[in-house]
C-alpha positions as CSV (number, residue, x, y, z in Angstrom):
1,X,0.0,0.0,0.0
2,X,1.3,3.2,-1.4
3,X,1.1,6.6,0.5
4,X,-0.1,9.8,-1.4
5,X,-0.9,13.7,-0.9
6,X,-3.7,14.8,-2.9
7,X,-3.4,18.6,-3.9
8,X,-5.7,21.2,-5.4
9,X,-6.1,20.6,-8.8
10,X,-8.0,20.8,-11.7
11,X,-8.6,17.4,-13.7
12,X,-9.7,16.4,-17.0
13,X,-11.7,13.2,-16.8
14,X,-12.4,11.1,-19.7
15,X,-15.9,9.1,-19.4
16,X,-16.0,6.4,-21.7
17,X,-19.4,4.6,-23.0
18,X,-19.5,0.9,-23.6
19,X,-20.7,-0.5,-27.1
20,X,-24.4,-0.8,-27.0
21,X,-26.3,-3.0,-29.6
22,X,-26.9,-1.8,-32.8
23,X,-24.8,1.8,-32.6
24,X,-21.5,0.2,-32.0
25,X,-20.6,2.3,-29.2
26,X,-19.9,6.1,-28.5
27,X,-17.0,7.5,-26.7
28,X,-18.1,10.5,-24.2
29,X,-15.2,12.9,-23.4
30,X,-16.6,14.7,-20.5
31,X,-14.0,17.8,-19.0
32,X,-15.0,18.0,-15.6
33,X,-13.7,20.9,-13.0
34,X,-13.1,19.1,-9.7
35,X,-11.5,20.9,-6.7
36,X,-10.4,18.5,-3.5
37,X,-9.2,19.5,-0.5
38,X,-5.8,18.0,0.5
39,X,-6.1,14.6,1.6
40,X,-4.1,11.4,2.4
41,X,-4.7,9.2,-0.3
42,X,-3.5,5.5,-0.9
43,X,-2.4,3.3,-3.7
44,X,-3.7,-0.4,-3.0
45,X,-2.9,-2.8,-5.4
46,X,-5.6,-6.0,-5.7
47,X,-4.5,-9.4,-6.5
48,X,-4.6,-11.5,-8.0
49,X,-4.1,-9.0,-11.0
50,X,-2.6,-6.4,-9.0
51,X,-5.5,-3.6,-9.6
52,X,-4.5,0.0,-8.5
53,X,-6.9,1.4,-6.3
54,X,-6.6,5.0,-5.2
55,X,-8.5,5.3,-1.9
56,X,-8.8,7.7,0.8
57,X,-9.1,7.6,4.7
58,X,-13.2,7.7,4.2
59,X,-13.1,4.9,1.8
60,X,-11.4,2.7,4.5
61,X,-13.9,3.8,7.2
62,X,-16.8,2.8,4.9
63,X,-15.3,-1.0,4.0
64,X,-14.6,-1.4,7.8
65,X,-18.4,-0.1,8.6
66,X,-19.5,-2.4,5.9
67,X,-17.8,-5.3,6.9
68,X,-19.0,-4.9,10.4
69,X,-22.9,-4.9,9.2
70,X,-21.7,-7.8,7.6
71,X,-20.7,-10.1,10.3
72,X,-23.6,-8.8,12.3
73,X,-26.0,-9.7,9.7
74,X,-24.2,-13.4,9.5
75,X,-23.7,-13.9,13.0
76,X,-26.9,-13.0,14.1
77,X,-29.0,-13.2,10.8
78,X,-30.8,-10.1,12.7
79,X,-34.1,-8.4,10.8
80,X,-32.5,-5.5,11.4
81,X,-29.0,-6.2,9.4
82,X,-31.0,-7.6,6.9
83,X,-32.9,-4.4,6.3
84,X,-30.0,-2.3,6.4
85,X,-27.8,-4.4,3.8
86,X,-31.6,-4.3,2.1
87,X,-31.6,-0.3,2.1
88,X,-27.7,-0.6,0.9
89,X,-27.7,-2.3,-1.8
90,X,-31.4,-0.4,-2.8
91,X,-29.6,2.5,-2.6
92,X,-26.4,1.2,-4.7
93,X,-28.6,-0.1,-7.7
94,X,-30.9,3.2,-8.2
95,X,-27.8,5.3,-8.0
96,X,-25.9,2.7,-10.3
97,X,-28.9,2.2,-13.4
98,X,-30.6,4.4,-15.7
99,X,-32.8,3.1,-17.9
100,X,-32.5,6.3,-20.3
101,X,-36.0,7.2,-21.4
102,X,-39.3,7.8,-20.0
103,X,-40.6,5.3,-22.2
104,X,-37.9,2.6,-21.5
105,X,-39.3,3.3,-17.9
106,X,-43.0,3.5,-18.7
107,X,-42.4,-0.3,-21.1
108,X,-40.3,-1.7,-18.1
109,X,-43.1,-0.9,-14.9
110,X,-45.7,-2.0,-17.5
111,X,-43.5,-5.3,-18.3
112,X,-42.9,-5.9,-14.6
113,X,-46.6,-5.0,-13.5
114,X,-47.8,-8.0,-16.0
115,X,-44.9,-10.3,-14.5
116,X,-45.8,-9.6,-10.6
117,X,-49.0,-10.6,-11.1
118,X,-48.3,-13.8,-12.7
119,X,-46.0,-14.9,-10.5
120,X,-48.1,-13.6,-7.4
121,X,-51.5,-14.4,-8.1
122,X,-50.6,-17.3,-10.5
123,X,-48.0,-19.6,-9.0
124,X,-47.0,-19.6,-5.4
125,X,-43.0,-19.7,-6.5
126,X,-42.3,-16.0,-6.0
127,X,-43.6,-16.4,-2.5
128,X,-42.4,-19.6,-1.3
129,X,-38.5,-18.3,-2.7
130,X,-39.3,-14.6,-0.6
131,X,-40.1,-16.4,2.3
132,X,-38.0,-19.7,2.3
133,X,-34.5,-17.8,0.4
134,X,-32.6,-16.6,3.6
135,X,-30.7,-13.4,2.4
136,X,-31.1,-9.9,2.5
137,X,-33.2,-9.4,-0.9
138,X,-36.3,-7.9,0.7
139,X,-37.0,-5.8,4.1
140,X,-38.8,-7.4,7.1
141,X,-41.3,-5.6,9.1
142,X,-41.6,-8.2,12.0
143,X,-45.1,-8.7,13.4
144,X,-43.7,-9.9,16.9
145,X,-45.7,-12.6,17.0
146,X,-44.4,-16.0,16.8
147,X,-46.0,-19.2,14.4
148,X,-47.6,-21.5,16.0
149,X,-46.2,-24.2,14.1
150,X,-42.3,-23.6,13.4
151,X,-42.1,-21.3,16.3
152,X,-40.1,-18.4,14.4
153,X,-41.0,-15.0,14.5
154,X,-44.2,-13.9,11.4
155,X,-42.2,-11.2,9.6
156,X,-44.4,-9.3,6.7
157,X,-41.8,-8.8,3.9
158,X,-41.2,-5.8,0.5
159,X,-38.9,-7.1,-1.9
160,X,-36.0,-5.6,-2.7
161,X,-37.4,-5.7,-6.7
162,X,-40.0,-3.5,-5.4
163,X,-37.5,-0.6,-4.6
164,X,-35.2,-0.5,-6.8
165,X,-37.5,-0.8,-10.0
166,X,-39.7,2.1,-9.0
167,X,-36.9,3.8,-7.3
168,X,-35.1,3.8,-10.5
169,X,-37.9,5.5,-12.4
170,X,-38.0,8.3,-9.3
171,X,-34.4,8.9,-9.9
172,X,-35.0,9.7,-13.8
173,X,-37.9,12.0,-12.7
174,X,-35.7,14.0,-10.6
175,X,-33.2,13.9,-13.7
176,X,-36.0,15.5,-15.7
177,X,-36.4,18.1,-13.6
178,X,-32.8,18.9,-13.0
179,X,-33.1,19.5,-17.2
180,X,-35.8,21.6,-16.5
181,X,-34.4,23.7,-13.7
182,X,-32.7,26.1,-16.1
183,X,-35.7,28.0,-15.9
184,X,-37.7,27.1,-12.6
185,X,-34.5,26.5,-10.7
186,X,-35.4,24.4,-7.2
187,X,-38.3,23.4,-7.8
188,X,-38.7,19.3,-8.3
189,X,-42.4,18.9,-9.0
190,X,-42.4,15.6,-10.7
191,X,-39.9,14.1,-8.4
192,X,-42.5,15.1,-5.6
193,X,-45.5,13.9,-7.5
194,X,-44.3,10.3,-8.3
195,X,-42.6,9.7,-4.5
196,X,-46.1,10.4,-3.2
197,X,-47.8,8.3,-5.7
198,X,-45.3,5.9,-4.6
199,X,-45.9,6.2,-1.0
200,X,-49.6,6.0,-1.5
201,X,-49.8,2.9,-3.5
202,X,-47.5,1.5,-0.9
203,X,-49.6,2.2,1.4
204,X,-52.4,0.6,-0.6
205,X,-50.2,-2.5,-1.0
206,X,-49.8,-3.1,3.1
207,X,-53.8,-2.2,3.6
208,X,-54.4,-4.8,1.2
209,X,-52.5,-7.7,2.4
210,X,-53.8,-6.9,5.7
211,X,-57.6,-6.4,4.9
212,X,-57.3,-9.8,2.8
213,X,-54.5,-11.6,4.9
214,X,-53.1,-12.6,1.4
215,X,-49.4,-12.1,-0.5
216,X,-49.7,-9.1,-2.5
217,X,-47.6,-7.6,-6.0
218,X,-46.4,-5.0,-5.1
219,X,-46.0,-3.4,-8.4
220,X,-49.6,-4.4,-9.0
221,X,-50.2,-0.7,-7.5
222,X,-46.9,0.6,-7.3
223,X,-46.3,0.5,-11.1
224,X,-49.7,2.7,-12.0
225,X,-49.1,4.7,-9.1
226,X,-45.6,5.6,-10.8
227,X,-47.0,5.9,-14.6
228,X,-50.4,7.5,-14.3
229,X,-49.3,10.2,-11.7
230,X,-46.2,11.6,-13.9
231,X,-49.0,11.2,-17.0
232,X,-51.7,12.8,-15.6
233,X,-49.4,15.7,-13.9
234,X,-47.9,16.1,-17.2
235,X,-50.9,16.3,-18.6
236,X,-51.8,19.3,-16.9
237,X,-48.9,20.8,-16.9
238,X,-48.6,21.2,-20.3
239,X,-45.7,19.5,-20.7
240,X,-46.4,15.8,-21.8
241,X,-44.8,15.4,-25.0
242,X,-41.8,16.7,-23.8
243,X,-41.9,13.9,-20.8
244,X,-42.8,11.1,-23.2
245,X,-39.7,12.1,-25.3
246,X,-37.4,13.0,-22.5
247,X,-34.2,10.3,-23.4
248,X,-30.7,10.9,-21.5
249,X,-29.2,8.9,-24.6
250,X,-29.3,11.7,-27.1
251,X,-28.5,14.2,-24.0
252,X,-25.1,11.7,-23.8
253,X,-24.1,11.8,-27.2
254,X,-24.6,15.2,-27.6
255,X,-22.1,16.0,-25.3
């Protein structure tokens, strides 16, 4: 592990785009301005192919912290670890994906809203994995109440699908109004408008499965929570052919 001092600089970073189907790939030169504050950095090298990593003091804090919620999650196999490694890795994928279009979004909750209630209301096999497949791919609200049969603890549970799909389609709505803050600068109205249709038909979900003690798909309502309420505020906003042909894509390789 090498020892380094970071100074105040500015750095030209080249982003590079991976060859997509069809376009054979586009190469993004991006120049960005960055400004750091001095810092003691470090050169780790990875085997087995000796991988240079520059990491900071932060970065180091973050893997120990990690690895901690780890072994607590293994050791213990607590609700609790299992919803924060949940929230993690949520968190990880929306910031990670984009699927580049409104209508690539609007295609995919429609796909997946078909698809939950297949394998919800049609087969038992996306239950019986939720419940029987013992790792952190869904929360657990726990009811504190134990089953009379096996004895464990009757958890309700939100898969991890039911997130990061939606969550994915909030993130490009805040995108799209990032675009539009040139001129209404601060203010994030369809971001707001889908997180509380979001909230809503999550809400909708739990009353649900209670009212009808039953399994429920989520994106049953989550998914025409997420489509109709950017539609209809659209809609009325004036502004709906512009949201139907918003596409980071073009806003890429124009840059």
């Amino acid at each position: 592990m090498q020892e380094s001092d970071g100074e105040d600089s500015d750095e030209e970073v080249n982003v590079f785009e991976t060859d997509g189907p069809g376009d054979g790939g586009n190469r993004v030169n991006a120049q960005l301005e960055q400004k750091s504050e001095e810092k003691t950095q470090y050169n780790v090298l990875v085997p087995p192919s000796d991988l240079e990593v520059l990491v900071c003091g932060l970065d180091i804090a973050g893997y120990l912290f990690g690895m901690g919620i780890a072994f607590w999650y293994l050791s213990t196999g607590s609700w609790a670890a299992n919803n924060f490694l949940g929230v993690l890795f949520s968190l990880q994928a929306i910031r990670s994906i984009s699927i580049g279009s409104y209508q690539n979004g609007a295609i995919l909750l429609t796909g997946l809203f078909l698809y939950d209630i297949f394998w919800v209301f049609g087969t038992d096999v996306m239950v019986t994995v939720a419940k029987k497949f013992d790792a952190p791919i869904k929360l657990l609200f726990p009811w504190w109440v134990q089953d009379s049969e096996s004895g464990k603890w009757k958890n309700s549970m939100l898969g991890l699908g039911d997130i990061v799909i939606p969550g994915i389609f909030i993130a490009l709505m805040l995108r799209f109004d990032l675009k539009r803050a040139g001129a209404k600068e601060g203010r994030y109205p369809y971001f707001l408008v889908v997180m509380t249709a979001y909230a809503i038909g999550l809400c909708l979900t739990i009353f649900i499965m209670y009212t009808f003690n039953a399994a429920q798909p989520a994106l049953l309502y989550l998914s025409p929570a997420c489509i109709g309420s950017t539609m209809l505020f659209a809609a009325i906003s004036g502004e709906f052919s512009e949201l139907w042909n918003y596409n980071e894509d073009e806003k890429i390789k124009s840059s």
